[in-house]
C-alpha positions as CSV (number, residue, x, y, z in Angstrom):
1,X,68.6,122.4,100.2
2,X,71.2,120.9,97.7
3,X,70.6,118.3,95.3
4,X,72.7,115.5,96.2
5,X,72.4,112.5,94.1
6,X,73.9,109.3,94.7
7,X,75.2,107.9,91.9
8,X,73.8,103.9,91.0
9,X,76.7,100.9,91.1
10,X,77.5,99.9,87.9
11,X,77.2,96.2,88.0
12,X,80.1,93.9,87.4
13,X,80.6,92.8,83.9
14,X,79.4,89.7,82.2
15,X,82.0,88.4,79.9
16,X,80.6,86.2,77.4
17,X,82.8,84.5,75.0
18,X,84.3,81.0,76.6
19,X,88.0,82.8,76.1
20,X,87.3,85.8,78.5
21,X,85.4,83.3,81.1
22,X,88.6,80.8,80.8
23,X,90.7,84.1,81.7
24,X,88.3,85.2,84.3
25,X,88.2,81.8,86.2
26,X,91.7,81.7,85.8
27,X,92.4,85.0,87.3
28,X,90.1,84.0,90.0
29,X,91.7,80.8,91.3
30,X,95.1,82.7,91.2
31,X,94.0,84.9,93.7
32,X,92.0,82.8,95.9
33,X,94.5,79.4,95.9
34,X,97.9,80.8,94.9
35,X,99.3,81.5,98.9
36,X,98.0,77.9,100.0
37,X,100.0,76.6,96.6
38,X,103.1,78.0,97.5
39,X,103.2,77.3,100.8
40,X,102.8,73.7,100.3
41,X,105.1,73.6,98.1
42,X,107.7,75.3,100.8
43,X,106.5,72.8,103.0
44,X,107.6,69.8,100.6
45,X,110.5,71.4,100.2
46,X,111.9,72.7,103.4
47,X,110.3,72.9,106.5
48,X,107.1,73.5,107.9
49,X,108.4,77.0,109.7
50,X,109.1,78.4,106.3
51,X,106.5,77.0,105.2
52,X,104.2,79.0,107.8
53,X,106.4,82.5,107.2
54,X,106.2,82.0,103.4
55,X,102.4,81.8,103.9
56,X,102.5,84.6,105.8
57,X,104.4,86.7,103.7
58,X,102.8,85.3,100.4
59,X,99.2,86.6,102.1
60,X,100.4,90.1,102.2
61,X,101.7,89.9,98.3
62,X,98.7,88.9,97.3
63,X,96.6,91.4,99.5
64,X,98.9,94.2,97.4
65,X,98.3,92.4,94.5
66,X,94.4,92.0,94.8
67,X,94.1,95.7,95.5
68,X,96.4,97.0,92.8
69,X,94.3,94.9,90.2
70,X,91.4,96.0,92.1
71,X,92.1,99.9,91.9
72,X,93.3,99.9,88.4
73,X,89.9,97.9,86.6
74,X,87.4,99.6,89.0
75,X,85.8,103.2,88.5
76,X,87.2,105.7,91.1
77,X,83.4,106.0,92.3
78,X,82.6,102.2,93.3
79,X,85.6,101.7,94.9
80,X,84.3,101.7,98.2
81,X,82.4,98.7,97.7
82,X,83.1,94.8,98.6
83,X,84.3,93.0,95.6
84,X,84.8,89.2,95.5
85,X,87.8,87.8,93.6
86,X,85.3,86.6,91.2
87,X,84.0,90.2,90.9
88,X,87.8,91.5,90.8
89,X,88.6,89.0,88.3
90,X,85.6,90.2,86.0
91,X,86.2,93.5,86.4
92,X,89.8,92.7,85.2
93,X,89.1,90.6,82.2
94,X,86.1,93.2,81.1
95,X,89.0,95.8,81.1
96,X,92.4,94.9,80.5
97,X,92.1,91.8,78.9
98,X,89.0,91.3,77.0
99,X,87.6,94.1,74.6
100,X,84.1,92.6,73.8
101,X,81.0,94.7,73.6
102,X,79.2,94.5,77.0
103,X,75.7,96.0,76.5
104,X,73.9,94.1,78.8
């Protein structure tokens, strides 16, 4: 019988200076809000048929988007997880953005 262990999750990162939560949130909104944004600003400006292709097309850049941010901050072995955009966003900040000790 092999021994095969399963590793544990490492859980998400707290940030804890306001800067890297400011980041964070922002990071977070971006990814959650920015399709509805831009499509109702198409809609103010043209017509609500661009508006409705834009949003379409603005869902799958964002979807490529999320997952590239997603697969670059996130280790290889908890990649099959769920992440939230708060989670991605963390995960992002904790990484890229924001070198403070995390040692909790």
């Amino acid at each position: 019988m092999e021994n095969d262990f399963i590793e544990m999750m490492e859980p998400t990162p707290k940030l804890h200076s306001k800067k890297c939560k400011l980041i964070s949130f922002t990071i977070r909104i971006f990814l959650q809000f920015f399709i509805y944004i831009v499509a109702l600003i198409v809609w103010l400006l043209f017509d609500y048929f661009i508006a409705i292709a834009t949003l379409l097309l603005s869902f799958i850049i964002m979807g490529i988007i999320r997952s590239k941010i997603r697969n670059s901050v996130i280790p290889s072995k908890q990649r099959e997880y769920q992440y939230s955009d708060q989670g991605i966003a963390d995960w992002f900040t904790s990484k890229e953005l924001c070198f403070e000790d995390n040692k909790e």
